[in-house]
C-alpha positions as CSV (number, residue, x, y, z in Angstrom):
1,X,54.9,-22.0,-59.5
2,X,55.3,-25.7,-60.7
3,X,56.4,-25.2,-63.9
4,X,58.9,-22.9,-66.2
5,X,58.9,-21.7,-69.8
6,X,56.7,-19.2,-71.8
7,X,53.9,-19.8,-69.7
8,X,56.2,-18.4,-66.8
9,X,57.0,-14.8,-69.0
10,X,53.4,-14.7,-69.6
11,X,52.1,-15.0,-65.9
12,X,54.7,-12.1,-65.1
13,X,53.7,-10.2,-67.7
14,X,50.5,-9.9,-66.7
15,X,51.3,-9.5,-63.1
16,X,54.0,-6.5,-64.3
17,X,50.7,-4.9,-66.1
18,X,48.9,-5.4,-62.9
19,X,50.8,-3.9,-60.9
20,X,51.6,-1.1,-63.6
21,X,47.7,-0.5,-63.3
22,X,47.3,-0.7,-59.4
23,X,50.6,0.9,-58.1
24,X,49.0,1.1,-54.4
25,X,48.7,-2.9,-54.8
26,X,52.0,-5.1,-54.3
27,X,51.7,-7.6,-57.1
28,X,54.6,-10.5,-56.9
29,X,55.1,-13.7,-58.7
30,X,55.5,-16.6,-56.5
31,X,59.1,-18.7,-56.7
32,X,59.0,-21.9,-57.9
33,X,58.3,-24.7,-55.5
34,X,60.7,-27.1,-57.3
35,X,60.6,-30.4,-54.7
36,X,59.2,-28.3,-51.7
37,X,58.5,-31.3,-49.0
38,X,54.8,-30.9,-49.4
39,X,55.1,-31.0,-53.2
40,X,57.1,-33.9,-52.9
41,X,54.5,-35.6,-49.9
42,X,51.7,-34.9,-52.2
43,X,52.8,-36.5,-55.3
44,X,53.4,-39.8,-53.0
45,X,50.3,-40.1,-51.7
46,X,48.4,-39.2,-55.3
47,X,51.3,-42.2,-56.0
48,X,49.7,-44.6,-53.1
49,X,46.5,-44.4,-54.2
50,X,46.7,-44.7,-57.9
51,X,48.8,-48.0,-56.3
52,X,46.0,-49.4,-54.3
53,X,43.3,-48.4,-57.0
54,X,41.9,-45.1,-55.0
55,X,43.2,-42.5,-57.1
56,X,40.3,-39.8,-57.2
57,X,40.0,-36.5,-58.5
58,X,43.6,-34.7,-58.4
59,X,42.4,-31.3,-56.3
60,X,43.2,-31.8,-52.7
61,X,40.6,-29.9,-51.7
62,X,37.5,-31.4,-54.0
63,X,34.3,-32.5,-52.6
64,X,34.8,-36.0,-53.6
65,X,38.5,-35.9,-51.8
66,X,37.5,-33.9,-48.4
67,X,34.1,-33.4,-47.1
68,X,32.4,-30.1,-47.3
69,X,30.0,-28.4,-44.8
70,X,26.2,-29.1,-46.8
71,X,28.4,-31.9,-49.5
72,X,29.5,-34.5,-46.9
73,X,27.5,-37.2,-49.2
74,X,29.5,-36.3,-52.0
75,X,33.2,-37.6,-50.1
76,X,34.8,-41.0,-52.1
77,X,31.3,-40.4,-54.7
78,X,31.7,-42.0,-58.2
79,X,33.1,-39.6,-60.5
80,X,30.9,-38.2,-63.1
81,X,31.4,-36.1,-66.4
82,X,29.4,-33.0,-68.0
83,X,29.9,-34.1,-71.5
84,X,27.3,-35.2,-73.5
């Protein structure tokens, strides 16, 4: 988790219910990754190209950031919105 608060009681809630549910299913809540290194390296390089005026979409994994098997054409596209 990257975060802490209410949100945090509610997320294991739910998991406690899940695994209340599903007993044969180990259920656990993730510890907080506070300033693991690749947290930390992340946020840098989302930092670097905001800096140099590259800053894309903010999942690492997108098909605009990284290519995809059948969406290569879509890598470093123009972003668009659904809203009309």
């Amino acid at each position: 988790l990257l975060f802490t608060g209410r949100l945090v009681e509610q997320v294991q809630a739910t998991v406690d219910a899940y695994q209340h549910r599903h007993p044969d299913v180990q259920a656990i809540v993730a510890p907080y990754l506070n300033a693991h290194p690749l947290v930390v390296a992340t946020f840098l390089e989302r930092l670097t190209e905001a800096e140099q005026g590259e800053a894309r979409m903010n999942c690492q994994f997108c098909a605009y950031r990284t290519p995809l098997i059948g969406r290569e054409d879509w890598q470093g596209a123009p972003q668009t919105t659904d809203h009309h």
